[in-house]
C-alpha positions as CSV (number, residue, x, y, z in Angstrom):
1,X,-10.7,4.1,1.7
2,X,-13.1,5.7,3.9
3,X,-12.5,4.5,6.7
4,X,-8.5,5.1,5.4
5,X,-9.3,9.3,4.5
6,X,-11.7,9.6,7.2
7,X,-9.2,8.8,10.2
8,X,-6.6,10.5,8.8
9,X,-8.2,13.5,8.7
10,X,-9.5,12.8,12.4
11,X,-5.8,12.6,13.0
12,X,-4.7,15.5,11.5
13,X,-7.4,17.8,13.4
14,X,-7.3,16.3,16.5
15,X,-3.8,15.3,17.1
16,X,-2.0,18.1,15.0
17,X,-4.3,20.8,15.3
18,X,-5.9,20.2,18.9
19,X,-3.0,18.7,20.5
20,X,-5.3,15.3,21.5
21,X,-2.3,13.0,23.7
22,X,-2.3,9.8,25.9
23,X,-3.6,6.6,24.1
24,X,-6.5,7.9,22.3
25,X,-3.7,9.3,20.0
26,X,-2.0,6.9,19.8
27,X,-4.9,4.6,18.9
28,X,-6.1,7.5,16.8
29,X,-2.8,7.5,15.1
30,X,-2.8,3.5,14.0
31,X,-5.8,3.9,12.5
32,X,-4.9,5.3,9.3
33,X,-2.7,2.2,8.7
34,X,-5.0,-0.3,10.1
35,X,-7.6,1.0,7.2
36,X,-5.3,0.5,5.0
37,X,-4.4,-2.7,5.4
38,X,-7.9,-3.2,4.5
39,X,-6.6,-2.4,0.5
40,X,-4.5,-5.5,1.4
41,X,-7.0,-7.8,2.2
42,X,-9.5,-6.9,-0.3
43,X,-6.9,-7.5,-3.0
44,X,-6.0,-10.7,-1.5
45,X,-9.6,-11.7,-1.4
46,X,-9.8,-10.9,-4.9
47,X,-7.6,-14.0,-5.9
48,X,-8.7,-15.7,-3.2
49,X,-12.8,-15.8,-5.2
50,X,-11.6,-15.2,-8.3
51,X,-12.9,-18.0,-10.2
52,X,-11.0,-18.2,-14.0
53,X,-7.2,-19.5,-13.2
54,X,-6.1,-16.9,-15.8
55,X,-7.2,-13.7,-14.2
56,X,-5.9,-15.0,-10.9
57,X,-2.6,-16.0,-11.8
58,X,-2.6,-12.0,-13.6
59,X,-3.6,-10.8,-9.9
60,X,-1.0,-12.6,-8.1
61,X,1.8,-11.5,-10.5
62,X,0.7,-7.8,-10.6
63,X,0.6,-8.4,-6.4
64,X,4.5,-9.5,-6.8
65,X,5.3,-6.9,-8.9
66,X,3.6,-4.4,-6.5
67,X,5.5,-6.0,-3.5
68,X,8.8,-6.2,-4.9
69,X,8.7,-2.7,-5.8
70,X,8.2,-1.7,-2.6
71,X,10.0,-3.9,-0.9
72,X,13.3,-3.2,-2.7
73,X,12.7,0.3,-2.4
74,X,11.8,0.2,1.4
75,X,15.1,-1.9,1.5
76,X,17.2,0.1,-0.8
77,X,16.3,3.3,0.9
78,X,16.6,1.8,4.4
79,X,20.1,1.1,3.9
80,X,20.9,4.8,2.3
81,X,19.8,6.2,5.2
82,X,22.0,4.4,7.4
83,X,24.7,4.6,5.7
84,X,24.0,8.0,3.5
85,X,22.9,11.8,4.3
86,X,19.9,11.0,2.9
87,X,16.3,12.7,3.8
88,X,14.4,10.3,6.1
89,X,11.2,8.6,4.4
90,X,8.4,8.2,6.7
91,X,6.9,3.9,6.9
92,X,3.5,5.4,5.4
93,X,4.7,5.8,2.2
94,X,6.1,2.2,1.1
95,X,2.6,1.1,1.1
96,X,1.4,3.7,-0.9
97,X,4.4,2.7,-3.4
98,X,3.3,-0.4,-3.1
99,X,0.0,0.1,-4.5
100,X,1.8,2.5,-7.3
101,X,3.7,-0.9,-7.7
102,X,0.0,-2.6,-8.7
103,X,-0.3,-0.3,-11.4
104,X,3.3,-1.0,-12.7
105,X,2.2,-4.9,-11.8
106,X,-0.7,-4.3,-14.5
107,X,1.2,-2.9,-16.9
108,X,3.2,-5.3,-16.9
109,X,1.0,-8.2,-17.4
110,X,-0.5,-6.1,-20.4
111,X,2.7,-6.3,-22.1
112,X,3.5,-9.7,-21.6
113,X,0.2,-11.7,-21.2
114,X,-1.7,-8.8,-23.5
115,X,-4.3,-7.4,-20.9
116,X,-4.7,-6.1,-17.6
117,X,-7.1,-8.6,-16.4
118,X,-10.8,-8.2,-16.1
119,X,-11.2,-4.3,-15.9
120,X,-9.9,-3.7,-19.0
């Protein structure tokens, strides 16, 4: 998330701000996203070394909650705008309703399996 806040920031001062062009912007520019995909591999390591069958099988479902969320949305919203005079949605924010999606994923296992998994 460092790595994630940090470049963004670089972004916003020294492509916004100070006009930077060419391909160090453009590299400049991918690295927010590229950080975040980090959040998806860490989570996916999590089940991946998570030892107790129990907690992973709550990971993976709050991960499918998480991703159908955002995929239906992404979807949903994708085909309002083409067909709709609807507001454009920039790509940068499915992921971050995806990890909104984790929460709901957690909530959801709470209900139905009766805790959140092992931070709760």
């Amino acid at each position: 998330m460092a790595l994630y806040l940090g470049s963004l920031f670089a972004a916003e001062i020294l492509i916004e701000d100070r006009g930077l062009s060419g391909w160090p912007a453009y590299m400049l520019a991918a690295l927010p996203g590229l950080a975040f995909a980090a959040v998806f591999w860490i989570f996916v390591r999590l089940i991946v070394e998570e030892r107790d069958e129990f907690f992973r099988m709550l990971y993976v479902r709050q991960l499918m909650v998480a991703t159908g969320i955002a995929l239906t949305a992404a979807a949903v919203w994708g085909f309002l705008e083409t067909y709709m005079p609807v507001p454009h949605v920039r790509a940068f924010w499915w992921p971050t309703i995806w990890c909104f999606g984790l929460g709901i994923g957690a909530i959801y296992n709470k209900i139905t399996m009766g805790t959140f998994g092992e931070c709760a």
